[in-house]
C-alpha positions in Angstrom: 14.8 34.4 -16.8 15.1 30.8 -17.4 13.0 28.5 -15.5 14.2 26.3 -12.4 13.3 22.8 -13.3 14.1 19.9 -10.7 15.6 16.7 -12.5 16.0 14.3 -9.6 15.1 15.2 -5.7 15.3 13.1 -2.6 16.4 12.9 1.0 20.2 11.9 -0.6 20.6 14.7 -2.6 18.9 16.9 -5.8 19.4 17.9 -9.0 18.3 21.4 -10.6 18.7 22.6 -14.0 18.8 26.5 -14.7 18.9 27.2 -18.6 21.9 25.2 -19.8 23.2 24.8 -16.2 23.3 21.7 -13.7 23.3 22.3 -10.1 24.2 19.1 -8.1 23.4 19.8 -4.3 24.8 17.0 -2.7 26.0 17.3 1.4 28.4 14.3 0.6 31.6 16.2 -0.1 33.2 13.1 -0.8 30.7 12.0 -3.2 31.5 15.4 -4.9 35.1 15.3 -5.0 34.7 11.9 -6.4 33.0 13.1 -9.2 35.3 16.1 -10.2 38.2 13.7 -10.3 36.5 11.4 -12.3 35.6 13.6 -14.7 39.3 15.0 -14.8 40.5 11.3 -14.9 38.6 9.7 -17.9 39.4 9.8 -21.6 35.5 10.7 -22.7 33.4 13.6 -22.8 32.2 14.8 -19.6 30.4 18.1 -18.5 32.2 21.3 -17.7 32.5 22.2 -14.3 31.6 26.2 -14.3 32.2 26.4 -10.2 31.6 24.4 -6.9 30.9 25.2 -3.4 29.7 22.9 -1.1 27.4 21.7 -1.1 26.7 22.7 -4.6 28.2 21.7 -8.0 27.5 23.8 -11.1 28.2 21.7 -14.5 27.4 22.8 -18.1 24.8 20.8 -20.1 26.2 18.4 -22.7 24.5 18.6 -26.0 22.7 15.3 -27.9 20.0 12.9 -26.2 20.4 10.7 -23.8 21.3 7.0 -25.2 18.0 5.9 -23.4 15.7 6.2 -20.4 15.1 3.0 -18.7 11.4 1.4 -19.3 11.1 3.2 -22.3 11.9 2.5 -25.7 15.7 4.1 -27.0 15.5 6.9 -29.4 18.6 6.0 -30.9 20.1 3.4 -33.3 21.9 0.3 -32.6 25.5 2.5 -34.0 24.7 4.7 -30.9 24.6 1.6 -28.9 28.2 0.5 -30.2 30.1 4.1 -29.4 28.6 3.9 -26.1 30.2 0.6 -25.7 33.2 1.9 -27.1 33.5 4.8 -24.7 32.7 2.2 -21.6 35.7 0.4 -22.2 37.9 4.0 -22.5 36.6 4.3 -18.8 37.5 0.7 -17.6 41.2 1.6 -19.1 41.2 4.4 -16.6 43.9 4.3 -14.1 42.9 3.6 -10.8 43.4 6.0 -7.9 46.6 5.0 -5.5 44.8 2.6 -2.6 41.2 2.1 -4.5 39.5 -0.7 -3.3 36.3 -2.5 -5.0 33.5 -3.1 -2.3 33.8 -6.4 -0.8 32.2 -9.5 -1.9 30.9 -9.9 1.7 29.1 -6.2 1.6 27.6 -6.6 -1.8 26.3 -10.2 -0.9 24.9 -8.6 3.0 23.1 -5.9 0.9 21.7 -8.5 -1.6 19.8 -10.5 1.6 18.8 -7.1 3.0 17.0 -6.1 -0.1 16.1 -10.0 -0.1 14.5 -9.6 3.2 12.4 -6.5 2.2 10.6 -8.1 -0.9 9.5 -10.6 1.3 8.2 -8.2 4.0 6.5 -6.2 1.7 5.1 -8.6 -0.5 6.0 -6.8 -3.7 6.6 -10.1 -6.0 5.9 -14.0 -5.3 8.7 -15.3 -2.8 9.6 -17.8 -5.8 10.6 -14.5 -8.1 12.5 -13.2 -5.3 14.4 -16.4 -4.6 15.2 -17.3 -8.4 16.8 -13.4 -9.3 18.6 -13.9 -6.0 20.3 -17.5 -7.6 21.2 -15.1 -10.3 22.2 -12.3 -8.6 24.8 -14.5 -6.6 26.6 -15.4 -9.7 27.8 -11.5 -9.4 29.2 -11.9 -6.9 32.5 -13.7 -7.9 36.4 -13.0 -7.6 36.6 -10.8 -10.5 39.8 -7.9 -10.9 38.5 -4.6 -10.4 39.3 -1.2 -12.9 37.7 2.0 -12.9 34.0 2.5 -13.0 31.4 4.6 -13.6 29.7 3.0 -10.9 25.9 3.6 -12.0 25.8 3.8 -15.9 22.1 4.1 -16.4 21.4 4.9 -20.4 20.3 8.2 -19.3 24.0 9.2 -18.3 25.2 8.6 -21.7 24.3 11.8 -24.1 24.8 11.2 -27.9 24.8 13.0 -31.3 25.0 11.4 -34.3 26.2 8.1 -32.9 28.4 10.3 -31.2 28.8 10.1 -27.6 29.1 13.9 -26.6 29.1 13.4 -22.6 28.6 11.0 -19.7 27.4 12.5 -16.7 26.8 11.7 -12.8 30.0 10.3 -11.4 29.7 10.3 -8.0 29.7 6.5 -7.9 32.8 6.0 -10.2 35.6 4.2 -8.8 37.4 0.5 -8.5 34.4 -1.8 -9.2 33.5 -4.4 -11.5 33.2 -3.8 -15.4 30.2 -5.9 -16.2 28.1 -4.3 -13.7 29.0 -1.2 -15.8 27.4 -2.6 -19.1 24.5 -4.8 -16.7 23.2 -1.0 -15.8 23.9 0.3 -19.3 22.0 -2.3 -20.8 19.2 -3.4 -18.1 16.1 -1.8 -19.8 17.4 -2.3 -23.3 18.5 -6.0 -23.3 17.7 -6.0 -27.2 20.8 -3.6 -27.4 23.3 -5.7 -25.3 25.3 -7.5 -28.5 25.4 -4.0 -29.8 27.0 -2.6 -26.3 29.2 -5.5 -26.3 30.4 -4.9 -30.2 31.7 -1.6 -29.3 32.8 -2.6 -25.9 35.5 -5.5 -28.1 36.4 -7.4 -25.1 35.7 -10.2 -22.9 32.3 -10.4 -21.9 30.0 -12.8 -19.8 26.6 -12.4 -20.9 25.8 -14.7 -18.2 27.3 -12.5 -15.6 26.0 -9.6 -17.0 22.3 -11.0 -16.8 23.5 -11.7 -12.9 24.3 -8.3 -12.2 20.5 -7.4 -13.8 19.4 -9.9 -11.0 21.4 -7.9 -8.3 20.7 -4.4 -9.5 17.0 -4.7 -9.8 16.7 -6.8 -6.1 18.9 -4.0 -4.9 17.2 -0.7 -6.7 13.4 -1.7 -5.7 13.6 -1.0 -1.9 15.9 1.9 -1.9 13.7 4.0 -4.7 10.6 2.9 -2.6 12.2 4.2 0.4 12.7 7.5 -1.3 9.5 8.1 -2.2 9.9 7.3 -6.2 6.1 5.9 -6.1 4.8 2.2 -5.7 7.4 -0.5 -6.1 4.8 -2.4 -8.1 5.0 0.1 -10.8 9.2 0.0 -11.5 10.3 -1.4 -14.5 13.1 -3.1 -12.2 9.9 -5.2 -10.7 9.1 -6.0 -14.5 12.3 -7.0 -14.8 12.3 -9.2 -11.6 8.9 -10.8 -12.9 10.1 -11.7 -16.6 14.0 -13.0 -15.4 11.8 -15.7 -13.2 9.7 -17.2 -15.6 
């Protein structure tokens, strides 16, 4: 019998893999149905749904390596880098849904002082880090024409195989959204590998505005990973990221 391992737990939801099976329990049955139609929707490899019943999802496992894991070094070539970016851009072609709305300016820029707020309570960096990454962040936060996301591209949902890209996985955040925060997640740990996202990607992008959604994604990630138990904030590399953006 294969073994049960557990990939991701917390109050939100969990992850188990059996043998070459996923199981996704997740009570949000929207978040769910999201990601089925997502992964019906898009023009790249995705993993095979086997069966669903709330609040479980069972999904095959996609062969190859994951493109990266954020705070440690890629195991893959820059040419993986570049397919990747390739097959972010097939998703932002995606269609949107009828009536898909991008979250409001106003939301995003409420959660940024919330999160804000926290690093000062907690004392987790010097106030002049927080305030500098949240000058950046705000330059995010712009007008900008929404498309079809992924929603939270981390290098570890992007499986490759000889500079390949054999599957993209975890879509329960896709949806309207902006396309630079896309690559900003894709590329946050790996900023050496951003040119080489951007290459494949072969449209326009604002570096800039991608280092601003670093900025916002960090300030945002630190106090909800703390408040799940993911160990001392201290230790994150979005904290190193805060730190280094500020000097």
């Amino acid at each position: 019998m294969p073994d049960v391992q557990v990939v991701v737990a917390h109050r939100a939801r969990a992850t188990l893999r059996v043998g070459d099976v996923f199981l996704k329990v997740d009570p949000d049955r929207a978040g769910i149905d999201a990601e089925v139609a997502a992964m019906a929707a898009v023009a790249v490899p995705t993993p095979r749904v086997l069966w669903r019943r709330h609040p479980v999802l069972a999904i095959e496992r996609v062969r190859g390596a994951a493109l990266a894991t954020f705070g440690q070094p890629s195991p893959v070539g820059p040419a993986s880098w570049v397919t990747a970016g390739a097959a972010v851009r097939s998703v932002h072609r995606t269609p949107l849904p009828t009536g898909a709305a991008a979250a409001p300016a106003d939301g995003l820029a409420r959660r940024l002082e919330e999160a804000c707020a926290w690093f000062l309570a907690h004392d987790v960096v010097p106030a002049d880090v927080v305030r500098r990454n949240r000058e950046l962040a705000l330059l995010a936060l712009r007008p900008r024409t929404p498309c079809f996301t992924h929603g939270d591209l981390q290098p570890d949902h992007v499986f490759v195989e000889d500079d390949v890209v054999t599957g993209v996985i975890d879509w329960s955040g896709a949806g309207a959204g902006d396309p630079l925060l896309d690559i900003a997640v894709l590329t946050l740990g790996h900023p050496e590998h951003l040119d080489d996202v951007v290459s494949g990607y072969r449209g326009d992008v604002d570096r800039d505005l991608v280092r601003a959604w670093w900025a916002y994604r960090c300030l945002t990630a630190v106090p909800w990973l703390a408040e799940h138990g993911f160990g001392p904030p201290g230790a994150y590399p979005e904290t190193a990221v805060l730190l280094a953006a500020a000097r």
